[in-house]
C-alpha positions as CSV (number, residue, x, y, z in Angstrom):
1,X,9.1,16.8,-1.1
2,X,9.2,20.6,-0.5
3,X,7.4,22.8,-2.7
4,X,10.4,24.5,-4.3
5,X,10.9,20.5,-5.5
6,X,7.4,20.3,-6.9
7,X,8.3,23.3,-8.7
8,X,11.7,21.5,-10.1
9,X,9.9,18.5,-10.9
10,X,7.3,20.6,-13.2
11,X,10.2,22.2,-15.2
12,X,12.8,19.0,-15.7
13,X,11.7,16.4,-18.0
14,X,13.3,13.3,-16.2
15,X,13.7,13.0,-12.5
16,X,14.3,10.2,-10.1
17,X,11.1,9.1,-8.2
18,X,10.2,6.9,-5.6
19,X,7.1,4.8,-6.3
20,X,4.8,6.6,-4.4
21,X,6.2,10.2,-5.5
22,X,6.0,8.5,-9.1
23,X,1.9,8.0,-8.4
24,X,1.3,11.6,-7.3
25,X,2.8,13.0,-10.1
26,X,0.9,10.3,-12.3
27,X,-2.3,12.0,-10.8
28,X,-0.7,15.4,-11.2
29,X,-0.7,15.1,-14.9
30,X,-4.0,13.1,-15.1
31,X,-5.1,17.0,-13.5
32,X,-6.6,14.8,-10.4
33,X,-8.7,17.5,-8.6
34,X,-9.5,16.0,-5.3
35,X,-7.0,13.4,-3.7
36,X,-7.9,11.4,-0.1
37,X,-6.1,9.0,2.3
38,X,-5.2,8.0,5.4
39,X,-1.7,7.4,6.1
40,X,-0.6,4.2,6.2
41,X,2.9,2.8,5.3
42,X,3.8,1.9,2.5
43,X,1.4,4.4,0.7
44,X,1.8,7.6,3.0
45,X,4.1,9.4,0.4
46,X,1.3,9.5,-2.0
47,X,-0.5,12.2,-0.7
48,X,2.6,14.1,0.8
49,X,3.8,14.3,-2.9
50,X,0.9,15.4,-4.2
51,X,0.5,18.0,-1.5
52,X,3.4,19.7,-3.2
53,X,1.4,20.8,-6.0
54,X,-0.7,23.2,-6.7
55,X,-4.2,22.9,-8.4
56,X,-5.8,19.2,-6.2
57,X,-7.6,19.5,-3.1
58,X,-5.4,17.3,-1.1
59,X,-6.5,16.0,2.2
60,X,-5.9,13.4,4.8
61,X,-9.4,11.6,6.3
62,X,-10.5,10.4,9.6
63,X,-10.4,6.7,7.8
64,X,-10.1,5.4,4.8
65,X,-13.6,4.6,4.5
66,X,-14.4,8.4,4.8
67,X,-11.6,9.2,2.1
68,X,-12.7,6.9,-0.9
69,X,-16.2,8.2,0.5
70,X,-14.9,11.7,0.1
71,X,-13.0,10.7,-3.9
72,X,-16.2,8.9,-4.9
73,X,-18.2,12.0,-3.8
74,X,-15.5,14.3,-6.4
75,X,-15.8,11.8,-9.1
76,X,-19.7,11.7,-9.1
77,X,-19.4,15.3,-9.1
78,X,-17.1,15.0,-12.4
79,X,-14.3,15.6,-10.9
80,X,-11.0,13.6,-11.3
81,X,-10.4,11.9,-8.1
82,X,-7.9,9.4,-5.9
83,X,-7.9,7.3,-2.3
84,X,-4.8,6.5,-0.9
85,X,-4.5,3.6,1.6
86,X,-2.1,0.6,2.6
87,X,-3.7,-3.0,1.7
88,X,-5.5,-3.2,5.5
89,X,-7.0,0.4,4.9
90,X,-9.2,-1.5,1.6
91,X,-10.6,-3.7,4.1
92,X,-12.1,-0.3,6.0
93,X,-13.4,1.3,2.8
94,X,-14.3,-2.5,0.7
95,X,-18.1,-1.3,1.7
96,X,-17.9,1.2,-0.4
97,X,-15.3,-0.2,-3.0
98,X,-17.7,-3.1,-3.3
99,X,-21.0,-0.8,-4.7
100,X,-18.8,1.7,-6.5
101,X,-18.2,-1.0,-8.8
102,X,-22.3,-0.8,-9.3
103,X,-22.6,2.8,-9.4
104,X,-19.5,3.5,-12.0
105,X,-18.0,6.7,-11.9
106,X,-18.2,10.5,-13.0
107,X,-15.1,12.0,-13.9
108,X,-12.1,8.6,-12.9
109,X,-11.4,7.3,-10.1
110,X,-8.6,5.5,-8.9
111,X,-8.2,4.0,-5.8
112,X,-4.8,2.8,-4.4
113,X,-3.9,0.2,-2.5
114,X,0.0,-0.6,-1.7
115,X,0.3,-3.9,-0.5
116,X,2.9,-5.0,2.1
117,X,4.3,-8.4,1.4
118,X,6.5,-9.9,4.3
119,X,4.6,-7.2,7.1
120,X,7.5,-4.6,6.7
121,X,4.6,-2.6,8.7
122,X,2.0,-4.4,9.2
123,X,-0.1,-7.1,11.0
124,X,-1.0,-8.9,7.5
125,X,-0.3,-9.3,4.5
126,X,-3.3,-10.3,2.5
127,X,-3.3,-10.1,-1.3
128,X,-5.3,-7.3,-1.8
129,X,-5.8,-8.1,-5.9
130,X,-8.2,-10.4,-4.8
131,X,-10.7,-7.2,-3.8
132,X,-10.3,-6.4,-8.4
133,X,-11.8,-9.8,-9.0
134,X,-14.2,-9.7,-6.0
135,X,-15.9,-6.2,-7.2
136,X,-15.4,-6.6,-11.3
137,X,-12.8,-4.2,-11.3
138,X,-10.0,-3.4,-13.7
139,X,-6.5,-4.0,-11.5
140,X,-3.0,-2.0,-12.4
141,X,-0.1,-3.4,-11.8
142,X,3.2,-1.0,-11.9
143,X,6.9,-2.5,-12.0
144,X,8.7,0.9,-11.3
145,X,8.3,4.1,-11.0
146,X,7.8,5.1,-14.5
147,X,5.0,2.3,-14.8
148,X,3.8,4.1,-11.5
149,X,3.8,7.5,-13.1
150,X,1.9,6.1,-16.3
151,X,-0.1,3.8,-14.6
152,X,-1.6,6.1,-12.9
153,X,-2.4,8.4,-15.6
154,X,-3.7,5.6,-17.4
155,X,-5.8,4.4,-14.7
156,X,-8.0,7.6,-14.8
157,X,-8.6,7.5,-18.4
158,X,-9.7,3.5,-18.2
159,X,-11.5,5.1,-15.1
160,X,-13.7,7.3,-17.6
161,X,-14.1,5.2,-20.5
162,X,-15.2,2.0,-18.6
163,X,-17.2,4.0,-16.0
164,X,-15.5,2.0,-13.0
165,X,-13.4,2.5,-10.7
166,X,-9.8,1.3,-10.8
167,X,-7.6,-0.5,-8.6
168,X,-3.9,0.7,-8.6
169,X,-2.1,-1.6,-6.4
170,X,1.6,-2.4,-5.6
171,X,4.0,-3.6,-3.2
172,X,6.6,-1.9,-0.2
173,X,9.5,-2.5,-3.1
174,X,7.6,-0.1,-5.7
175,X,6.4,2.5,-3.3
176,X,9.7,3.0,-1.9
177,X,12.2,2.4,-4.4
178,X,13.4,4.8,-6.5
179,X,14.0,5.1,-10.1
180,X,14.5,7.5,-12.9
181,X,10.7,8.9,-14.7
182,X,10.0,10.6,-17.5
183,X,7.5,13.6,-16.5
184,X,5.1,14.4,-18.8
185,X,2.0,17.5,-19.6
186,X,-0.4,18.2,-17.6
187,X,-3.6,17.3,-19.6
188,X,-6.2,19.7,-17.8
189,X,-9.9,18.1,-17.9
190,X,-13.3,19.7,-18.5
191,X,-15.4,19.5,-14.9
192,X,-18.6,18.8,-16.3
193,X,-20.2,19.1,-13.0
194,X,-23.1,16.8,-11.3
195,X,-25.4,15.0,-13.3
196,X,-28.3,13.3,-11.5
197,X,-29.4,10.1,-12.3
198,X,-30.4,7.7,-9.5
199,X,-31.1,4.9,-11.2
200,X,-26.9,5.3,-11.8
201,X,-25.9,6.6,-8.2
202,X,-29.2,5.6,-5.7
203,X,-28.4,1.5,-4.9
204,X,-31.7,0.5,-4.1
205,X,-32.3,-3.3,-3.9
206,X,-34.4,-2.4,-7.8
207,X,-31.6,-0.4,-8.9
208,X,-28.5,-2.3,-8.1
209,X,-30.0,-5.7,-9.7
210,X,-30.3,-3.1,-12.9
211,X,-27.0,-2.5,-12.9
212,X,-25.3,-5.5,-12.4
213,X,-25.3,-6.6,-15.6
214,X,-23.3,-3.4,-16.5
215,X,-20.8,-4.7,-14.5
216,X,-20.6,-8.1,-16.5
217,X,-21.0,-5.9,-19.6
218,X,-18.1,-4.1,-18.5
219,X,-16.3,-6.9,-17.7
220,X,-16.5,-8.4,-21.2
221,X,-15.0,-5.1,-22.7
222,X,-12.4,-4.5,-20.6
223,X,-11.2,-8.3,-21.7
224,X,-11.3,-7.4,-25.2
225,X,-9.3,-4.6,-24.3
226,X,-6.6,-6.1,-22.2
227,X,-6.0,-8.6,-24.9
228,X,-4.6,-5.7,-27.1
229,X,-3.9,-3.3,-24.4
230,X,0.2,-2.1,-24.5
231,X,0.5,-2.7,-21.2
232,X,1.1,-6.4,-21.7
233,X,4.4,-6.9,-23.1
234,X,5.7,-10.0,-24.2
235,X,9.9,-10.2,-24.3
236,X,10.4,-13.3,-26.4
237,X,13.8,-15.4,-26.1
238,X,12.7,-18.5,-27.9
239,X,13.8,-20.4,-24.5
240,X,12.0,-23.5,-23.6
241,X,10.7,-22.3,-20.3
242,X,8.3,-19.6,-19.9
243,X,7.4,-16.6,-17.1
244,X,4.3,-15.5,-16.5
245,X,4.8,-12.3,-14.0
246,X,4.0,-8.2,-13.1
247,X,4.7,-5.7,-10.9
248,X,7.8,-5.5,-9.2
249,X,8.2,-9.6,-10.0
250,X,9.1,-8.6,-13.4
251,X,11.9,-7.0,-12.3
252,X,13.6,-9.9,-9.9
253,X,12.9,-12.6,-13.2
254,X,14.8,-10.8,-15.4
255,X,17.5,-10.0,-13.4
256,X,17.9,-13.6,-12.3
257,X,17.1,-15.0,-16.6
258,X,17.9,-13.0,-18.5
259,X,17.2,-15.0,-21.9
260,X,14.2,-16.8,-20.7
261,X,10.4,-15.5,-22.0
262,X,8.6,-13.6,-20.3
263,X,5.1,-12.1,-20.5
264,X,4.6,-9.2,-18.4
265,X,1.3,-7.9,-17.5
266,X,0.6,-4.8,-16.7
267,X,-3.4,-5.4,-16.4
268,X,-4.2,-8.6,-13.7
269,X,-7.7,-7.9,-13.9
270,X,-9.3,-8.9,-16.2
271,X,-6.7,-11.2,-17.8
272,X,-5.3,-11.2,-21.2
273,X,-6.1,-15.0,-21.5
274,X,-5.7,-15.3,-25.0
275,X,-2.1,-13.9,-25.7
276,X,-1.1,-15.8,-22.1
277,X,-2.3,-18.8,-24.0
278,X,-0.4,-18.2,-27.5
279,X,2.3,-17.0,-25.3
280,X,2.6,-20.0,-23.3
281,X,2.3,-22.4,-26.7
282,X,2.8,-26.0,-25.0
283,X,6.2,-24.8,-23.4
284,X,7.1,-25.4,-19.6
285,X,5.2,-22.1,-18.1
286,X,6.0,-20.5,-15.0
287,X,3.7,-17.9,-13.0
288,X,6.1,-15.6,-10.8
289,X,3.8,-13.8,-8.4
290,X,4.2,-12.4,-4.9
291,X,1.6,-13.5,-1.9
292,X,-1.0,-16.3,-2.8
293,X,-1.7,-17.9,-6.5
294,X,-4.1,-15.1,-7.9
295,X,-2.4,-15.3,-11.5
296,X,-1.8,-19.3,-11.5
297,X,-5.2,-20.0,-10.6
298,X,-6.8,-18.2,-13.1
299,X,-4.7,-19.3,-15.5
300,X,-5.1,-22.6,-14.9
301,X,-9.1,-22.4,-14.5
302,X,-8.6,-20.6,-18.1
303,X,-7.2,-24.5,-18.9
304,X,-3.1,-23.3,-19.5
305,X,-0.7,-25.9,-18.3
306,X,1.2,-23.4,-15.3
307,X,3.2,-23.7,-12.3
308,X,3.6,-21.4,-9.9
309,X,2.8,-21.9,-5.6
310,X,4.4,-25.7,-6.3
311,X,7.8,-23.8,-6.5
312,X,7.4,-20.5,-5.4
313,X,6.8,-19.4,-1.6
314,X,3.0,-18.1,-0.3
315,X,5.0,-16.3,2.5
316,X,6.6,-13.0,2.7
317,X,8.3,-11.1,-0.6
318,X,9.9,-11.9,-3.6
319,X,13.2,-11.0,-4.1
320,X,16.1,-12.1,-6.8
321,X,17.9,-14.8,-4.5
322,X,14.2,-16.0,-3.7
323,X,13.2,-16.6,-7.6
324,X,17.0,-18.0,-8.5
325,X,17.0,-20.0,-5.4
326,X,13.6,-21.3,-6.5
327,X,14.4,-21.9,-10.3
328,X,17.4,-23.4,-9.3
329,X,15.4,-26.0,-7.4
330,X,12.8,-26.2,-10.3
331,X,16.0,-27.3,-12.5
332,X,16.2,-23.7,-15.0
333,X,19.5,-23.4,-15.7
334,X,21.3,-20.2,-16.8
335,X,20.1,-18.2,-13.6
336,X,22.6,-14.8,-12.9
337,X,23.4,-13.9,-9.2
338,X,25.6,-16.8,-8.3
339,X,26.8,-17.3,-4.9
340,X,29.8,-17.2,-3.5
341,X,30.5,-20.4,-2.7
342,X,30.0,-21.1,-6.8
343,X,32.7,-18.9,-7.5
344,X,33.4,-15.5,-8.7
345,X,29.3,-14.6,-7.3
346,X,28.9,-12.0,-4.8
347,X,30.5,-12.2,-1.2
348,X,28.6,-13.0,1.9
349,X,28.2,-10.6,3.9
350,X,27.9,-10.9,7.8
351,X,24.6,-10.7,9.4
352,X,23.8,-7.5,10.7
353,X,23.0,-7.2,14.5
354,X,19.5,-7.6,15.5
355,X,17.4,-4.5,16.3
356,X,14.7,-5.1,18.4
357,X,12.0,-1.8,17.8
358,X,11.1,0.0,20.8
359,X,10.0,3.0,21.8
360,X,11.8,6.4,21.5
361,X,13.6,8.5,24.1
362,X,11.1,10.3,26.1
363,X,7.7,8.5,24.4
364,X,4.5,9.5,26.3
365,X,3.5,6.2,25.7
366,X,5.6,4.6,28.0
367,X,4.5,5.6,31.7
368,X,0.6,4.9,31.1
369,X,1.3,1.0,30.1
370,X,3.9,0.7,33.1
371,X,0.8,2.2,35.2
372,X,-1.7,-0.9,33.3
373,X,1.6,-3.6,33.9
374,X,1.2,-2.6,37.6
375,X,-2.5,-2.8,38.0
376,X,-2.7,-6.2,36.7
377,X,-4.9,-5.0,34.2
378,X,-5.8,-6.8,30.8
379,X,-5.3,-4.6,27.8
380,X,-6.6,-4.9,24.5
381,X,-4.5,-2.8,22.0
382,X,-4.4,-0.8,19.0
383,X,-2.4,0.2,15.8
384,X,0.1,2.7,16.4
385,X,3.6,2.9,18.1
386,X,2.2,1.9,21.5
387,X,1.9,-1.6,20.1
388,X,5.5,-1.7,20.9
389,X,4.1,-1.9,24.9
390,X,3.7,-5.5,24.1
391,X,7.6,-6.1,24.0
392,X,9.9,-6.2,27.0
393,X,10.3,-4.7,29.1
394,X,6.8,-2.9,29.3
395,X,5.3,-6.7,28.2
396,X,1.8,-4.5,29.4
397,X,-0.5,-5.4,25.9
398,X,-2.9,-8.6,25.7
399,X,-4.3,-8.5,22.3
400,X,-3.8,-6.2,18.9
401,X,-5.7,-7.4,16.1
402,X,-6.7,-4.2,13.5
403,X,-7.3,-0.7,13.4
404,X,-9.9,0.5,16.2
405,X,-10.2,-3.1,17.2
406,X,-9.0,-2.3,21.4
407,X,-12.6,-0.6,22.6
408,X,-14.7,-3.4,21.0
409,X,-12.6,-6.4,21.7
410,X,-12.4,-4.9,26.1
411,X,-16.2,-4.7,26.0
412,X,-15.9,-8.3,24.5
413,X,-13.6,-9.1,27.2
414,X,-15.4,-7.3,29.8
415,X,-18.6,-9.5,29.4
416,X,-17.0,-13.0,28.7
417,X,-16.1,-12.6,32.9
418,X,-12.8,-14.1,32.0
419,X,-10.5,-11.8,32.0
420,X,-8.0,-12.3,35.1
421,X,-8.2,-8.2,36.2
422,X,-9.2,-4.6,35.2
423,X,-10.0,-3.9,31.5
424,X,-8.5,-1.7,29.5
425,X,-8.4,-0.9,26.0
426,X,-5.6,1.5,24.7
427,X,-5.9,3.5,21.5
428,X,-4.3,6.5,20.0
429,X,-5.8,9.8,19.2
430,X,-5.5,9.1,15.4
431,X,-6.9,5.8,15.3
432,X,-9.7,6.3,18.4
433,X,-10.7,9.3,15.9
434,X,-10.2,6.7,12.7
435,X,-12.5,3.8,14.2
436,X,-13.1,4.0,17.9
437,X,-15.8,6.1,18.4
438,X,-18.3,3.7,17.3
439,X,-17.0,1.3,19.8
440,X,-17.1,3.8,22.9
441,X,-20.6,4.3,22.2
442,X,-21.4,0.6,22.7
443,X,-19.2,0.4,25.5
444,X,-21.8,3.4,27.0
445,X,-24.6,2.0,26.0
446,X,-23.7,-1.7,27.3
447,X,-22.3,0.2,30.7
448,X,-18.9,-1.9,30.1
449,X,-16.5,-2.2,33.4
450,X,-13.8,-0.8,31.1
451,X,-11.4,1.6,31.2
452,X,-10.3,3.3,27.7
453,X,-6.8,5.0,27.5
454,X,-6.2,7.5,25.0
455,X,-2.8,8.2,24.1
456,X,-3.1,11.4,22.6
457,X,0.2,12.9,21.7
458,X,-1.1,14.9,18.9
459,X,-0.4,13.4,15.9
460,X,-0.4,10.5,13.7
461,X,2.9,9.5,14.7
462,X,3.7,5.8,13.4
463,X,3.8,7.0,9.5
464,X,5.6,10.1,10.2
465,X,3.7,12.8,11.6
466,X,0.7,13.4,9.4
467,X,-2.3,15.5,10.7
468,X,-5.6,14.0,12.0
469,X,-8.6,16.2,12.3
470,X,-7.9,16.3,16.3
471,X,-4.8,18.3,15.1
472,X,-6.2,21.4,13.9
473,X,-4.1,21.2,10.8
474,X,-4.5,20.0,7.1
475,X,-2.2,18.0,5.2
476,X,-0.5,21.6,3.9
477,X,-0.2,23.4,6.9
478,X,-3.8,25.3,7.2
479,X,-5.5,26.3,10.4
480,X,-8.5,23.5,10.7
481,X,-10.6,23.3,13.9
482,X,-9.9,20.3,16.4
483,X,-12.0,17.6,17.3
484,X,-11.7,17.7,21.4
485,X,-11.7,14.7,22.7
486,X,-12.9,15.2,25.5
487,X,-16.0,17.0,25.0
488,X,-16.6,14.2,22.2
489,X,-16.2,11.3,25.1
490,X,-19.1,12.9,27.2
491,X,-21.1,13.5,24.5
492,X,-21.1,10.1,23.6
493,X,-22.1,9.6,27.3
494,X,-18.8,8.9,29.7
495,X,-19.8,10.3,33.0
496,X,-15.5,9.7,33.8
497,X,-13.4,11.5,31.8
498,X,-10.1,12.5,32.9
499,X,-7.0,14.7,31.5
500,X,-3.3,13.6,32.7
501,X,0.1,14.1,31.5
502,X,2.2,11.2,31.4
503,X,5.3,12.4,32.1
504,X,3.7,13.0,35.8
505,X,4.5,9.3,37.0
506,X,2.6,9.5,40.0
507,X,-0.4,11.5,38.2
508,X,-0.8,8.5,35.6
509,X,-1.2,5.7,38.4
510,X,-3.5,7.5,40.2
511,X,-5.6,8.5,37.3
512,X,-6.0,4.6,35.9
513,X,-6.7,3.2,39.4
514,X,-9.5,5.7,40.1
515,X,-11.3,4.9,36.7
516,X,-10.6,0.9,37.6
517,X,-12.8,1.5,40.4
518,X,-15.4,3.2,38.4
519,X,-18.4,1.7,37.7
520,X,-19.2,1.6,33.9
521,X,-16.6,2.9,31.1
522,X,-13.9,5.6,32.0
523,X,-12.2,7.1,29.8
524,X,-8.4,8.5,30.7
525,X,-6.6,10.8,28.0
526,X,-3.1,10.8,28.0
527,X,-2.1,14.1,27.0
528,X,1.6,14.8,25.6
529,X,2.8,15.9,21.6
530,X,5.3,13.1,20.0
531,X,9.0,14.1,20.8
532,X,9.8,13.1,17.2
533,X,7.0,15.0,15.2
534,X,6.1,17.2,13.6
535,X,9.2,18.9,15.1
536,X,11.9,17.0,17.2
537,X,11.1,18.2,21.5
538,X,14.3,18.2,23.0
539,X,14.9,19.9,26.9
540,X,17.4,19.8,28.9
541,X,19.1,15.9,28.8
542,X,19.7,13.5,32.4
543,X,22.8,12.3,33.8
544,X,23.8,9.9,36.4
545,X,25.6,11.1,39.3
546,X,28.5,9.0,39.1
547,X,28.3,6.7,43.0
548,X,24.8,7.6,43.1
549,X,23.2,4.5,41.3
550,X,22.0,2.0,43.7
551,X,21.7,-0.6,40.7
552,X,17.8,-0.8,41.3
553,X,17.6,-1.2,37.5
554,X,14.0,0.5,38.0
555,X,14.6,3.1,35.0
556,X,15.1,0.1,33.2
557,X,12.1,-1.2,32.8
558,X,10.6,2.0,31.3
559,X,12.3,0.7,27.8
560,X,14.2,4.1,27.1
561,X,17.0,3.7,24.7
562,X,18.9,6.5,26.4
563,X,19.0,4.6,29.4
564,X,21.6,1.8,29.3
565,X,24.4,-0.1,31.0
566,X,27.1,1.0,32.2
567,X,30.8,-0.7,33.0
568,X,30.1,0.5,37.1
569,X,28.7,-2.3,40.0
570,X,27.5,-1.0,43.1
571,X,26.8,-4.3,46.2
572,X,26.4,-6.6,43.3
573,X,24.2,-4.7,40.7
574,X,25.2,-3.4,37.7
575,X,24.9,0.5,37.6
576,X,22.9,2.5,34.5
577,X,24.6,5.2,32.4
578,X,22.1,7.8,30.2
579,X,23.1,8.7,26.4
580,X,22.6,12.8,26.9
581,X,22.4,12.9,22.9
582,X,19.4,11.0,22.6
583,X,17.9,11.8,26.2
584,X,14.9,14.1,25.5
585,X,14.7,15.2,29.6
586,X,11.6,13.9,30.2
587,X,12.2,13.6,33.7
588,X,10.5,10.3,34.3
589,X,13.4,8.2,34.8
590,X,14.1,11.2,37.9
591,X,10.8,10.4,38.8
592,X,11.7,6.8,39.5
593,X,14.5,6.7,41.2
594,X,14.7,6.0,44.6
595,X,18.4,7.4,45.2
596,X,18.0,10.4,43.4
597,X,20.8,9.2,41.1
598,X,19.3,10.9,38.3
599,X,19.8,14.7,37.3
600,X,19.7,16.8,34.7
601,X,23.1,17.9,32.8
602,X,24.5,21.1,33.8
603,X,25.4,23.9,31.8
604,X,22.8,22.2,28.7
605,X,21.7,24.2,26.0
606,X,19.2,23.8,23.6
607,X,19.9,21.5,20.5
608,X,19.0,22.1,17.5
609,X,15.0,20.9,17.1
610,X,14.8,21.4,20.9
């Protein structure tokens, strides 16, 4: 959103939202004054929105840790304060989650979490309302965008009045769909400012066993106050089956039953046991939940007769054909959305052709990993774009398992002896600067025989271009200073450090074989911006001379989209063609070809974004 749409929003009265825009402006009205994250999809948008307005310091941190660090710092000074971060991010920050549930808060805190069932974006997808019940936190659940809006605002005041923090979690379908809100006031809040109190904020061994019985205090009243909270509604039918569901769940259920009962919680943590159990009232129950049997299980160790996993899939996302499909098989009649081959039900549509992701025209990325592919190397990887170099044709990535995981896991590799030839870890600027620092330190101090490739191209691309503090930019545009990299590898001891541009083909081989053949960690720093953001680069686009292509197929195996077949043989080999509309004119497809085939487009001129 712009700010002139911030300004919109502020004067109309009912708007259409996407989740995640639906949250900021939650906060906005709650009169959040600091607000942290670290982009990750689905909950990027959070912050972005928020951004928009005027009044919160809003700010992207080096990790999530840092950010709910950062929020709980606000809060305790009695401010109003929120973290933003996909479901993964909680597992960065759960350190501090964890004791936050000890300390309480100042002013409310909320802390999101948007969870990612069927890995849309990402290399799990764990059930992060597991992380309310673990700490003895109250857990939100919002169903659309208007429950977003309110939930949020809601969430600080339970904030406040419990002294806790407060989990606000929801799935890809919430923070990206949109739907219609009502806005409300801004309700400004008195900033009482810092009260000391370490027995309250200190967690020493003496004072954290003091105050966990607060927590179990705290836990009885917030189950006294779910039981008659609003937020669980119950939409009788008088049917003979009953649905037990939230979020985004609700939604699919009555779409696909419209007449059956259903009990929709807006609260998961703690659980309105009580009115689930009236509710329920000997009839066949159903829980409808996304991801693993959090609701059915407690529900069931609560001693109420419900079904749930037994029917309903563990893997990937609900949808409405998943929960007819599923009641269908459970033997529910009456269930809308019927298929075509039932009659009169929607048509099927043909599949739509695969799209296999790669990376874009011109990416930086590509030249370093075809330099690691040649030298045989073994390369631990990292979150971000690059982790499409494990797919044809670059096929040059050996392992990716979390965020900042590559530096560690090469060490690891280094001194197992097993690995078949050079190490290598590769990492981008954003996430070496998010969690890989610690792990270049012990790869110094263990003198590791690896070599660390930074892609730095200047951004935090894979979410969309958000600043990192290597950028030297804040989330709205200010002037910041810039962490160099560089100076920050040799401080952490690197004797090799070297600078290359990765559009210089025969630059980037050299550069990786020379730190191979150092002795101890080296560190090479790919240096380019993202030809996609923050603004689109664009010079002057390649052609191939038509006769000139030998059919090598060598630009091929860069992985360039612009690059492609074409309907010309030369001796036998297919000749390539290059798509001068997406071709940025990197010139490393010229660089690789051995006939020269490859030239730029005469008479170009600058495109739009170029």
């Amino acid at each position: 959103m712009s700010r002139d749409v911030g300004m919109e929003l502020t004067a109309a009265k009912r708007v259409l939202l996407a989740g995640n825009e639906a949250v900021a402006r939650g906060a906005h009205e709650a009169a959040v004054g600091v607000a942290t994250g670290y982009p990750g999809t689905p909950s990027t948008e959070v912050l972005e929105a928020l951004a928009v307005y005027q009044g919160a310091d809003v700010r992207w941190s080096a990790n999530e840790k840092v950010a709910l660090d950062v929020a709980a710092g606000a809060s305790f000074g009695g401010v109003r304060a929120i973290a933003t971060m996909k479901h993964v991010g909680l597992n960065v920050a759960a350190d501090t989650f964890m004791t936050l549930a000890y300390t309480g808060v100042g002013a409310g805190l909320v802390v999101v979490s948007a969870d990612d069932p069927g890995m849309h974006s990402s290399q799990n997808e764990q059930d992060n309302r597991v992380y309310a019940r673990f700490a003895g936190v109250p857990l939100l659940e919002p169903g659309d965008s208007q429950e977003a809006k309110d939930f949020t605002r809601l969430a600080f005041d339970i904030s406040e009045t419990f002294d806790t923090p407060v989990l606000l979690r929801y799935p890809t379908r919430i923070a990206h769909t949109r739907g219609l809100v009502e806005l409300g006031e801004i309700v400004e809040q008195p900033v009482p400012g810092f009260r000391r109190d370490p027995r309250k904020y200190v967690m020493l061994p003496a004072n954290a066993r003091a105050r966990r019985p607060a927590v179990l205090a705290r836990l009885d009243r917030l189950t006294w106050y779910v039981e008659e909270s609003a937020l669980t509604q119950v939409h009788e039918r008088g049917s003979e089956v009953a649905v037990v569901t939230s979020g985004i769940c609700y939604q699919y259920v009555r779409e696909v039953l419209p007449e059956v009962s259903i009990l929709k919680l807006g609260i998961t943590h703690p659980l309105p046991v009580e009115r689930i159990r009236a509710f329920a009232g000997g009839r066949r129950t159903f829980v409808v939940e996304e991801s693993g049997p959090f609701l059915e299980e407690a529900l069931l160790g609560a001693g109420i007769p419900v079904v749930g996993k037994e029917f309903f899939p563990r893997i990937g996302g609900m949808t409405p054909e998943v929960v007819r499909e599923v009641f269908a098989r459970a033997g529910i009649g009456g269930c809308a959305l019927p298929t075509a081959d039932e009659g009169g039900g929607q048509p099927v549509l043909p599949a739509a052709p695969p799209r296999p992701p790669v990376l874009c025209p011109g990416c930086p990325h590509a030249i370093p990993f075809m330099a690691l592919r040649q030298a045989r190397a073994v390369v631990a990887g990292d979150i971000g774009c690059y982790t499409l170099a494990a797919l044809a044709p670059l096929e040059a990535m050996d392992t990716c398992v979390a965020m900042g995981c590559s530096i560690g896991m090469a060490v690891g590799l280094a001194a197992s002896g097993g690995a078949t030839g050079p190490v290598t870890a590769a990492i981008g600027d954003s996430t070496f600067l998010h969690s890989g620092i610690p792990a270049l330190i012990e790869a110094v101090c263990s003198r590791a025989n690896i070599t660390v490739v930074i892609l730095d191209n200047g951004i935090t691309a894979m979410t969309g271009g958000q600043h990192h503090p290597g950028t030297g930019t804040t989330l709205r545009g200010a002037a910041a200073p810039a962490v160099d990299l560089v100076s920050l590898c040799r401080a952490a001891g690197v004797e090799h450090v070297e600078v290359v541009d990765p559009y210089d083909v025969g630059a980037v081989h050299t550069a990786v074989r020379q730190a191979n053949q150092f002795p101890g960690p080296a560190v090479v720093i790919t240096n380019r911006p993202c030809v996609e953001a923050p603004v689109k680069i664009r010079d002057r686009p390649y052609q191939v001379i038509p006769g000139a292509c030998i059919g090598c197929q060598l630009c091929m195996n860069i992985g360039c989209p612009s690059i492609t077949w074409g309907d010309t043989w030369y001796d036998g080999l297919r000749v390539v063609t290059v798509d001068a509309s997406t071709c940025t004119g990197c010139t490393v497809c010229a660089q690789m070809c051995p006939a020269g085939a490859m030239t730029p487009v005469a008479g170009w001129e600058a495109r739009p974004g170029g």
